[in-house]
C-alpha positions as CSV (number, residue, x, y, z in Angstrom):
1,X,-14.6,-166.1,83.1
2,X,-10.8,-167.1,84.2
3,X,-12.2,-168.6,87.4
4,X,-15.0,-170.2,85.8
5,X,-16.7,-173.5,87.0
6,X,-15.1,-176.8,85.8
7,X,-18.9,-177.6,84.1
8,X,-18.7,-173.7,82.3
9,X,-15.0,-174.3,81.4
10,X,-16.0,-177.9,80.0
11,X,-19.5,-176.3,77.7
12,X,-17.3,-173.7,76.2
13,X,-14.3,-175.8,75.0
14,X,-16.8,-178.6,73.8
15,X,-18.9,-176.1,71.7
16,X,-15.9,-174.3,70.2
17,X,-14.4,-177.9,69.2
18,X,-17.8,-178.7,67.2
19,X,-19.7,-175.6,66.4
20,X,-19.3,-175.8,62.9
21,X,-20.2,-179.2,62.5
22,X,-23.0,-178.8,65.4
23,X,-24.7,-175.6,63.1
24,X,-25.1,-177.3,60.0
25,X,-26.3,-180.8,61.6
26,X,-29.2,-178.4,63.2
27,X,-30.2,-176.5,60.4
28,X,-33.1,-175.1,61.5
29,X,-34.5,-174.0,65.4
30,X,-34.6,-177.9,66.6
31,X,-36.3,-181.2,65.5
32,X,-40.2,-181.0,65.5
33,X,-39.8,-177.3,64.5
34,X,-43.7,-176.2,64.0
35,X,-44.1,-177.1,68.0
36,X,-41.1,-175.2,68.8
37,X,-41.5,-172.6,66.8
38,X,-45.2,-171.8,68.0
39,X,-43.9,-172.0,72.1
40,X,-41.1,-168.9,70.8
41,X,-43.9,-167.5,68.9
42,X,-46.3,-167.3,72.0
43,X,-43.4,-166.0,74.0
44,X,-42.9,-163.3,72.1
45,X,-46.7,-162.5,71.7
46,X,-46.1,-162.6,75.9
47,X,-43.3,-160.3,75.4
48,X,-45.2,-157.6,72.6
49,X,-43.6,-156.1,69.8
50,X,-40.3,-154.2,70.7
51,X,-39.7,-155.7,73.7
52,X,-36.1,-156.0,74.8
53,X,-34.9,-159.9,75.4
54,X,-31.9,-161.7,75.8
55,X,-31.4,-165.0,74.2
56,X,-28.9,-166.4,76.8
57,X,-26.9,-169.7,75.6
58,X,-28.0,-168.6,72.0
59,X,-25.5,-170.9,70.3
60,X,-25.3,-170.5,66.4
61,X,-28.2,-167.9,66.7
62,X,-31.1,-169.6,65.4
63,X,-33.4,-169.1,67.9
64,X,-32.2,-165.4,68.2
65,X,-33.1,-164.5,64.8
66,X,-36.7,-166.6,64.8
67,X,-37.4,-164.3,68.0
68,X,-36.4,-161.0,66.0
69,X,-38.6,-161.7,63.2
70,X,-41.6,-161.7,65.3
71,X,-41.0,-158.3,66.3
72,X,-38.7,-158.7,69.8
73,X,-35.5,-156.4,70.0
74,X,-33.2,-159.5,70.8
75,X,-29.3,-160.2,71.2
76,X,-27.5,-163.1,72.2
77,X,-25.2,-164.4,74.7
78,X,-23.3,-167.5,74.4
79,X,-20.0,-168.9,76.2
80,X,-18.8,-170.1,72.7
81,X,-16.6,-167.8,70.3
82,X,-16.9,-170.1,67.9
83,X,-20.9,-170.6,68.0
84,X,-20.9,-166.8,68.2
85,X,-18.8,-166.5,65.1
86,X,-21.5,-168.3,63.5
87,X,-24.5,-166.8,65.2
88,X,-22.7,-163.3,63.6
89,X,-21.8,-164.2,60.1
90,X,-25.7,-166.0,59.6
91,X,-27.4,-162.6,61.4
92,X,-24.9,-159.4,60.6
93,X,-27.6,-157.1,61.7
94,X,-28.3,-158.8,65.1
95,X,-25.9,-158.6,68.2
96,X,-24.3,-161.1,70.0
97,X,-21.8,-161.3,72.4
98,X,-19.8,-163.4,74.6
99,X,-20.5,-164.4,78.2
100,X,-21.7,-166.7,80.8
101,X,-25.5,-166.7,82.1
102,X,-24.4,-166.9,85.4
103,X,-22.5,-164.3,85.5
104,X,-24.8,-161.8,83.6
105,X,-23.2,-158.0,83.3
106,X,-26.5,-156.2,82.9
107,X,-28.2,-154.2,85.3
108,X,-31.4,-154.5,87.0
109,X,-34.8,-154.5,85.7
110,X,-33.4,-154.0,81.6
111,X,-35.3,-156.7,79.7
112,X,-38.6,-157.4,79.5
113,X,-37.4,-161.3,78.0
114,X,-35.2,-163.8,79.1
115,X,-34.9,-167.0,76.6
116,X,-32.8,-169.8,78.2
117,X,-33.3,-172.1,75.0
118,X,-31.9,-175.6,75.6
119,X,-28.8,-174.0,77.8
120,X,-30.0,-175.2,81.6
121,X,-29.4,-178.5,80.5
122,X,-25.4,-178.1,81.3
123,X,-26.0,-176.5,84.5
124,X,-25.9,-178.5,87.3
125,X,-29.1,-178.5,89.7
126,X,-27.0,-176.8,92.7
127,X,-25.9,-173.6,90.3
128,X,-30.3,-173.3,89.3
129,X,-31.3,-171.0,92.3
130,X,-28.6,-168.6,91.6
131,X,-29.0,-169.1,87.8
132,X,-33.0,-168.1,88.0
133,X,-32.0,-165.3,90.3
134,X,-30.0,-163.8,88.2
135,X,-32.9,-164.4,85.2
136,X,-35.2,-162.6,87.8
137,X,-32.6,-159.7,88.3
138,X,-32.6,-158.1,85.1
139,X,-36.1,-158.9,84.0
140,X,-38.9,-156.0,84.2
141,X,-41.5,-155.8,86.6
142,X,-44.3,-158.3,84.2
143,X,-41.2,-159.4,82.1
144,X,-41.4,-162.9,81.1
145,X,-38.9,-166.1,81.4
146,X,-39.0,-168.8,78.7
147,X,-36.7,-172.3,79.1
148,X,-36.5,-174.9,77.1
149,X,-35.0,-178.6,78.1
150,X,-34.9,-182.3,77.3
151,X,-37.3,-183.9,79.9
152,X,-36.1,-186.8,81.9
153,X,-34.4,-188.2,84.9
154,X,-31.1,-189.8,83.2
155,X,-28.8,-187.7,82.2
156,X,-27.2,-188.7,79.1
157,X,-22.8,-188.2,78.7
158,X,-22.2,-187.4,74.8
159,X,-18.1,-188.5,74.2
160,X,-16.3,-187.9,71.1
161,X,-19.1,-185.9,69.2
162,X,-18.8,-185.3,65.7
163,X,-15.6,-187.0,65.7
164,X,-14.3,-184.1,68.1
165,X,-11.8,-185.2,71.1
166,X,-14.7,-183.7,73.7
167,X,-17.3,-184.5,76.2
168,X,-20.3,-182.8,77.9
169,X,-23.1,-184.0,79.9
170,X,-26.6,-183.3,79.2
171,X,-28.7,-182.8,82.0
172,X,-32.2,-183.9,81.4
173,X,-35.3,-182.4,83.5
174,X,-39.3,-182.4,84.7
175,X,-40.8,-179.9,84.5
176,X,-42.0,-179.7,88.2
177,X,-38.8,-179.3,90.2
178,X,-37.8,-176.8,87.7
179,X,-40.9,-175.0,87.9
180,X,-40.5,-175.1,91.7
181,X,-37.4,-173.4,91.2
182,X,-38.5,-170.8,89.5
183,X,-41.4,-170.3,92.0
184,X,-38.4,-169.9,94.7
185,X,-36.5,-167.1,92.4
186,X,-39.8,-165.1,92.5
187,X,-41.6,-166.1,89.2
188,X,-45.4,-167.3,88.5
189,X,-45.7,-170.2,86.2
190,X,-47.9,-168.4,83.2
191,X,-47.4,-172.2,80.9
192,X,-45.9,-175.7,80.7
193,X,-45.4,-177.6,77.7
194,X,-44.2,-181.6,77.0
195,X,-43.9,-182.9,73.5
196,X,-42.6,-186.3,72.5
197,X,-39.6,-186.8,71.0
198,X,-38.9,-186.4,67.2
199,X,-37.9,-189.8,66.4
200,X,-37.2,-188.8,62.8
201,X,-34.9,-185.4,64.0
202,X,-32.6,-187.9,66.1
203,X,-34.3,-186.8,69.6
204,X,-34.1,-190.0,72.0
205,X,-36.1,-188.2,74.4
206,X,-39.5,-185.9,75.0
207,X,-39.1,-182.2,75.1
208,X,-40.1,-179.9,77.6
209,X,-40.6,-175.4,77.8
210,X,-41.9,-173.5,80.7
211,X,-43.0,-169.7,80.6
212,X,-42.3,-167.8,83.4
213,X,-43.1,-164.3,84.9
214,X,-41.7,-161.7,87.4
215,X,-44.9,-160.1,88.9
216,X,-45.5,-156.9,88.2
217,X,-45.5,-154.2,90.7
218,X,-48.7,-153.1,92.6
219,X,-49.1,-150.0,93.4
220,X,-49.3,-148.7,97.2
């Protein structure tokens, strides 16, 4: 990742500056946990029991270890050593290793899951086709794609967080031109969820997840 984009560069050094103070703020998945927790849970029912997956941008691991309790053979992927320190000394018996989602070393067809939880939102629109490519690359004939990302049209410039001298920019979405996207890289939509920010949890805005698919083959 020497050559990395300036927006890649700029996530990993603000993540390592704050990921201790980021993991135990967010103790659990997210705020409004019971509707998060039931989109992973369907995904996974999507994905059925063993099924390979990657949790790609898994940050302190959270969402990786929810997803390997209902059954999925998960590891995670996240620019961050530091977040991935964490991620490691929470889940000792789960895998997690460092490196960029758009820049993903595995080889075709692998998973039958892709998670991209709340990690598109520091990619830049014009990096998304090749970014859902890539998704669509190493995903199984029938494997499925699940994003999560703060709905929106402003995007919102965090400075100084948790007292940390860093910045980042957090790139809220619709739905709709995402899902259009995706339709581009080759996937069907298979479900599209919105849910209103958790006022109590700290979220200033609503919350959105989309499941994805790579068809499966046909025969002849």
């Amino acid at each position: 990742m020497a050559d990395a984009p300036d927006f890649v560069t700029e996530t990993r050094v603000f993540y390592d500056a704050l990921a201790e103070d980021y993991a135990a703020h967010f103790q659990d998945l997210r705020p409004g946990t019971p509707l998060d927790r039931g989109v992973l849970h369907g995904f996974a029912g999507l994905v059925g029991e063993g099924g390979e997956v990657a949790d790609l941008g898994c940050g302190p691991g959270r969402v990786t270890a929810y997803l390997a309790s209902q059954g999925l053979s998960v590891f995670g992927l996240d620019l961050s050593e530091s977040m991935l320190a964490i991620a490691r000394r929470e889940n000792p018996d789960l895998r997690f290793v460092r490196g960029s989602m758009l820049e993903l070393d595995l080889p075709d067809s692998s998973l039958d899951g892709v998670v991209s939880w709340y990690s598109i939102i520091h990619t830049p629109e014009e990096h998304l086709p090749a970014l859902f490519a890539g998704f669509h690359r190493v995903l199984r004939p029938g494997g499925h794609l699940l994003l999560g990302f703060q709905f929106g049209d402003e995007h919102r410039r965090y400075e100084g967080a948790f007292g940390h001298d860093v910045s980042l920019t957090f790139l809220r979405r619709r739905p709709e031109p995402v899902a259009a996207l995706l339709r581009a890289a080759g996937f069907t939509l298979r479900a599209r969820t919105v849910r209103e920010p958790d006022a109590a949890g700290g979220e200033p805005v609503a919350q959105a997840s989309l499941v994805a698919r790579k068809p499966p083959e046909t025969a002849g």
